[in-house]
C-alpha positions as CSV (number, residue, x, y, z in Angstrom):
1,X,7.3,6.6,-25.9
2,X,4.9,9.2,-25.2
3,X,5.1,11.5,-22.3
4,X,2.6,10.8,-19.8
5,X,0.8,14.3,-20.5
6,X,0.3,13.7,-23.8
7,X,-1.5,9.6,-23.4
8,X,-5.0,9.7,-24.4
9,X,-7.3,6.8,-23.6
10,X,-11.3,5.8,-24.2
11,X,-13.8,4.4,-22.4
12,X,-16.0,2.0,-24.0
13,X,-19.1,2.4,-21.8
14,X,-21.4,-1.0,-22.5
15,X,-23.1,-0.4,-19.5
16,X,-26.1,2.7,-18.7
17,X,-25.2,4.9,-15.7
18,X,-27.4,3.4,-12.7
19,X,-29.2,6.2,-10.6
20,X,-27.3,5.3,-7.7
21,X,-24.0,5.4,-10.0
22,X,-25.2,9.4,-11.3
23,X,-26.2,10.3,-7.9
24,X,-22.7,9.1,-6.0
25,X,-19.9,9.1,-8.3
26,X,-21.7,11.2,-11.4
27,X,-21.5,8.2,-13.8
28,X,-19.5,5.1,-14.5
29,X,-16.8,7.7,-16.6
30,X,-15.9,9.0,-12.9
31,X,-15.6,5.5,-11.4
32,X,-13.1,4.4,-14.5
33,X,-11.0,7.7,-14.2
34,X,-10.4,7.5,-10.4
35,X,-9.5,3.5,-10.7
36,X,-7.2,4.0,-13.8
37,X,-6.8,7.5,-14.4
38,X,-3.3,9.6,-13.6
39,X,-2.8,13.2,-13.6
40,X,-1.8,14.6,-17.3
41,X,-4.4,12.1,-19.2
42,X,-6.9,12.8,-21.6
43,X,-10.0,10.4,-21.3
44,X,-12.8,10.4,-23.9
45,X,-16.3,8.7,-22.9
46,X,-17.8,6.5,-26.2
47,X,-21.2,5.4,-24.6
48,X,-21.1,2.0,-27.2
49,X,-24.2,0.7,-25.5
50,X,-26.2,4.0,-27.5
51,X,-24.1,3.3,-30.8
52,X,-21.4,6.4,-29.6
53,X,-18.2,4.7,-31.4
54,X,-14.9,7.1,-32.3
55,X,-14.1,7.2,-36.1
56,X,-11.6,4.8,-37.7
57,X,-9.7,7.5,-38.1
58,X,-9.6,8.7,-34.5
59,X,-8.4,4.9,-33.2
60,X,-5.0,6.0,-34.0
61,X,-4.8,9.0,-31.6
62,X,-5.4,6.7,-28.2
63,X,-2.9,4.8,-26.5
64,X,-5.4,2.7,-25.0
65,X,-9.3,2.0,-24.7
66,X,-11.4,0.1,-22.1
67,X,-13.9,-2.3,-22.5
68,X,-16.8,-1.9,-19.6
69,X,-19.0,-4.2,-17.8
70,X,-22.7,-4.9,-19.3
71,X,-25.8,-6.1,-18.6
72,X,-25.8,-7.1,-22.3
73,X,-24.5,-10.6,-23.4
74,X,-21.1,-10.6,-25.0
75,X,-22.3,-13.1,-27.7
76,X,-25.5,-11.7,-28.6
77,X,-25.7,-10.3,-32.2
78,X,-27.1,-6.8,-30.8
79,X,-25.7,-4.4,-33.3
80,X,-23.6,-2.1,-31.3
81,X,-22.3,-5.4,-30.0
82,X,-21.2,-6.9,-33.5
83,X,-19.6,-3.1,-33.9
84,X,-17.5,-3.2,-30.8
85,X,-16.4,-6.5,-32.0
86,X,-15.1,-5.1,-35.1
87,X,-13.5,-2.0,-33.6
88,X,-11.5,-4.1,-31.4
89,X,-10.5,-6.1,-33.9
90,X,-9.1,-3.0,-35.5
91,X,-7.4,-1.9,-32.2
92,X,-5.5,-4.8,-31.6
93,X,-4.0,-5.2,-35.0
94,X,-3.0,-1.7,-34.4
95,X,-1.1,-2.9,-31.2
96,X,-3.2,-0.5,-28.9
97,X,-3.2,-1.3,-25.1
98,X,-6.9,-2.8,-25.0
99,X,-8.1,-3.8,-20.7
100,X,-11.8,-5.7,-21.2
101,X,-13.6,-5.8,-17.9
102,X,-16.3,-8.5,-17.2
103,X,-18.3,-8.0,-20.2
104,X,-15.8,-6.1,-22.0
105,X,-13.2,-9.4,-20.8
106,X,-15.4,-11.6,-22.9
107,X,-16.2,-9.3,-26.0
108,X,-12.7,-8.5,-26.7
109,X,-12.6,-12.6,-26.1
110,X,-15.0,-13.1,-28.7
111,X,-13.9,-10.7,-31.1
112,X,-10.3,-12.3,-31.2
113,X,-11.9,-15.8,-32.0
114,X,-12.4,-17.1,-28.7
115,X,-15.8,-18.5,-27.1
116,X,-18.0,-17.5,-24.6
117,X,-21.5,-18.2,-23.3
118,X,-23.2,-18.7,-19.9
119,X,-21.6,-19.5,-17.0
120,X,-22.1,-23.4,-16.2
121,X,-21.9,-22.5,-12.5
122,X,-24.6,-20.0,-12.5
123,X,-23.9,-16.4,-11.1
124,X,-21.0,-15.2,-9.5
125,X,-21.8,-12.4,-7.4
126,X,-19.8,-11.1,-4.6
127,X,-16.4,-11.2,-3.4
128,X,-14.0,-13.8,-5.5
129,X,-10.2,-15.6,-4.5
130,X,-8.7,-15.4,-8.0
131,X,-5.4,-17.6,-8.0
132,X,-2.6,-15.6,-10.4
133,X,-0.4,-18.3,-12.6
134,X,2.8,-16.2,-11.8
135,X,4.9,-17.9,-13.9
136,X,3.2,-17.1,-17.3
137,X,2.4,-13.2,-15.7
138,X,4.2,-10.7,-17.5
139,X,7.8,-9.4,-15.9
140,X,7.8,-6.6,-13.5
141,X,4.0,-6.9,-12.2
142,X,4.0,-9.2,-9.1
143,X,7.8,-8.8,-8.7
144,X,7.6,-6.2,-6.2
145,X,5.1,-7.6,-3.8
146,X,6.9,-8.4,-0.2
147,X,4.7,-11.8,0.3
148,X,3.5,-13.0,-3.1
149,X,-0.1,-13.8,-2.8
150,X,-1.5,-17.3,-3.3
151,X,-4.5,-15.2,-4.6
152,X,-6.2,-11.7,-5.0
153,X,-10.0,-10.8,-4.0
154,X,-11.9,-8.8,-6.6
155,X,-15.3,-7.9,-6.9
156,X,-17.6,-10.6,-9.4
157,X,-20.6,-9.4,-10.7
158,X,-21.6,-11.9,-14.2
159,X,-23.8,-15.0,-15.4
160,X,-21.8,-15.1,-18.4
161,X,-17.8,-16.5,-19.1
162,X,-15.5,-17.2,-21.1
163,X,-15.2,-20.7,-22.4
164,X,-12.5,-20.5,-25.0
165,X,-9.6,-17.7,-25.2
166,X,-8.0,-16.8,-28.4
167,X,-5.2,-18.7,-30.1
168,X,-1.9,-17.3,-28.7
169,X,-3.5,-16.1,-25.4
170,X,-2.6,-16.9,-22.0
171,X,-4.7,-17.7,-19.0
172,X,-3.3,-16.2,-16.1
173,X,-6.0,-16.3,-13.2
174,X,-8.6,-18.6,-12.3
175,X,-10.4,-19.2,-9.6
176,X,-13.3,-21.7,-8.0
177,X,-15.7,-20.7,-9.9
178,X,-14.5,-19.5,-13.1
179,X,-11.8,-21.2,-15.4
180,X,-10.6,-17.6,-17.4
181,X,-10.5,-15.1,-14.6
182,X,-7.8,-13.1,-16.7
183,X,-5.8,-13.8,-19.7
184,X,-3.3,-11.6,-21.8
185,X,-2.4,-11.7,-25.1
186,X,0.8,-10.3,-27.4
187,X,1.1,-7.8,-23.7
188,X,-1.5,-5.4,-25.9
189,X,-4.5,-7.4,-24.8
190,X,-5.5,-7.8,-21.0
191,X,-9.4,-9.1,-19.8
192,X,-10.3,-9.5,-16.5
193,X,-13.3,-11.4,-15.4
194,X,-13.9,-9.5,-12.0
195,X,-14.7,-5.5,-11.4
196,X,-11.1,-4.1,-10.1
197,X,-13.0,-0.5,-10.5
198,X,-15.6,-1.2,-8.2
199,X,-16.9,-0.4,-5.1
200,X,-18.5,-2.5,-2.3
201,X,-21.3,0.4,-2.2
202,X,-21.5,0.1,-5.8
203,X,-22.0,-3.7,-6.0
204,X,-24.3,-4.0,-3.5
205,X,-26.5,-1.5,-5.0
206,X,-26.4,-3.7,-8.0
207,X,-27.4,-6.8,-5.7
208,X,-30.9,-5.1,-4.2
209,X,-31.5,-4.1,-8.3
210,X,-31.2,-7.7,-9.2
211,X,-33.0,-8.7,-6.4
212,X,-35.9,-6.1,-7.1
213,X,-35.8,-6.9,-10.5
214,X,-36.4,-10.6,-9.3
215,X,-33.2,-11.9,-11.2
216,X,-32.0,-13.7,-8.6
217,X,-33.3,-15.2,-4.9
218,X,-33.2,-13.5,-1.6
219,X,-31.1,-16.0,-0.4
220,X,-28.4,-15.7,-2.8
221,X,-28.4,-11.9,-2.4
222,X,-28.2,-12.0,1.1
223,X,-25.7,-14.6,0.9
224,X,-23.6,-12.3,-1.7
225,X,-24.1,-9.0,0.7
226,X,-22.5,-11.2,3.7
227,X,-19.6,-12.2,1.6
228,X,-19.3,-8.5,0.7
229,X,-19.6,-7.7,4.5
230,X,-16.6,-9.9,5.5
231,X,-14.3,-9.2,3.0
232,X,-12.3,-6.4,0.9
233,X,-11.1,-6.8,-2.6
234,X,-7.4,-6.1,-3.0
235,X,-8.4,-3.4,-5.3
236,X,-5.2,-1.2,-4.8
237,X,-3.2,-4.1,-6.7
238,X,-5.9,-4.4,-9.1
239,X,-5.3,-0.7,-9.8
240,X,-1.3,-1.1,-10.2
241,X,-2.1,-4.1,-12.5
242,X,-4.1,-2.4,-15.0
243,X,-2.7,1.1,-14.4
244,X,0.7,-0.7,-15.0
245,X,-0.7,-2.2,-18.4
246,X,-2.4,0.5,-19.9
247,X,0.6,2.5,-19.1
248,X,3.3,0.5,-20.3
249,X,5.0,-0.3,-17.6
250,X,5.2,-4.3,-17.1
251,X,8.5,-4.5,-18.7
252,X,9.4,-1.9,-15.6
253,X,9.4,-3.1,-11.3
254,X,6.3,-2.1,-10.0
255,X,5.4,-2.0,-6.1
256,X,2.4,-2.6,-5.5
């Protein structure tokens, strides 16, 4: 195994930095280094959403690549979209740690032959109880915790879900709303529905965009600000989780 100096990891930005984003945390890059990042790293920045992709030949020096959110649809036939599918394709036959999140959750979905597609349920936007299904979780992750939890808050911002996973994956949180809240595959592959990188500032922000924008009622923003208001994700163990993952350490105790 590598030394921990010496790991290199991308950044597969679907998403274009939001002014409020730039202004506050100087990009999504920043928000993605300080929720997964540790000290000795290199991180690389492929904005995907412009067509910035690493060579074929550079997918071999990273030990692991994220998938971001997107205001794009996962199963749209955009070109940089039918790319990413075939990159990750390539990234997970070479056995490379790969974490999709929200959008990035349901393209590496779809690009490892499983289905996705609007959410029947509408939007989910807000704060979100995701149930964990412990027994098919990977050793070491929860093992640690003093109370197991019955369930973990994250941060939900999507119209869009998987319907389908991949053959030989594993659906390992669900929740009210959403059937495929995470699932893992061959402990190389991790998605997550929810946003364990952000902020409450940062969805909420998002919220008075959509509203402004029209894309969705007062009522349900206000509604979704409230349930923002009363609530905190659990986003320290959504860190250890995917820090743990990308790292390699679920075969190892974690305490999270």
């Amino acid at each position: 195994m590598k030394l921990n100096e010496e790991k290199r990891y991308a950044l597969l930005l679907a998403a274009r930095d939001s002014d409020y984003v730039k202004k506050v945390y100087g990009g999504y890059f920043n928000v993605f280094l300080a929720a997964f990042g540790e000290e000795g790293e290199k991180w690389d920045l492929f904005r995907v959403v412009d067509g910035e992709f690493p060579t074929t030949s550079e997918l071999q020096d990273y030990d692991g690549f994220i998938i971001s959110g997107s205001s794009f649809d996962a199963y749209g036939n955009d070109y940089w979209v039918l790319k990413l599918c075939f990159l990750l394709k390539s990234v997970v036959a070479m056995k490379k740690k790969v974490l999709g999140i929200c959008f990035g959750h349901q393209v590496l979905c779809r690009a490892l032959g499983g289905r996705v597609g609007k959410a029947y349920s509408g939007w989910d936007l807000g704060l979100r109880k995701v149930r964990i299904v412990k027994d098919l979780f990977p050793c070491g992750v929860l093992d640690e915790l003093t109370e197991v939890p019955q369930a973990l808050s994250i941060i939900e911002c999507h119209q869009d879900e998987v319907w389908e996973v991949p053959v030989g994956a594993e659906v390992v949180a669900e929740s009210d709303k959403t059937g495929v809240e995470m699932f893992i595959m061959a402990n190389h592959v991790l998605g997550i529905q929810g946003h364990p990188e952000y902020t409450k500032d940062i969805l909420n922000n998002i919220i008075d965009r959509l509203l402004r924008n029209e894309s969705i009622e007062r009522s349900f923003a206000e509604n979704a600000k409230l349930k923002v208001q009363m609530g905190e994700p659990d986003r320290k163990c959504w860190e250890k989780i995917c820090r743990g993952f990308l790292k390699g350490r679920w075969n190892h105790q974690i305490v999270v």
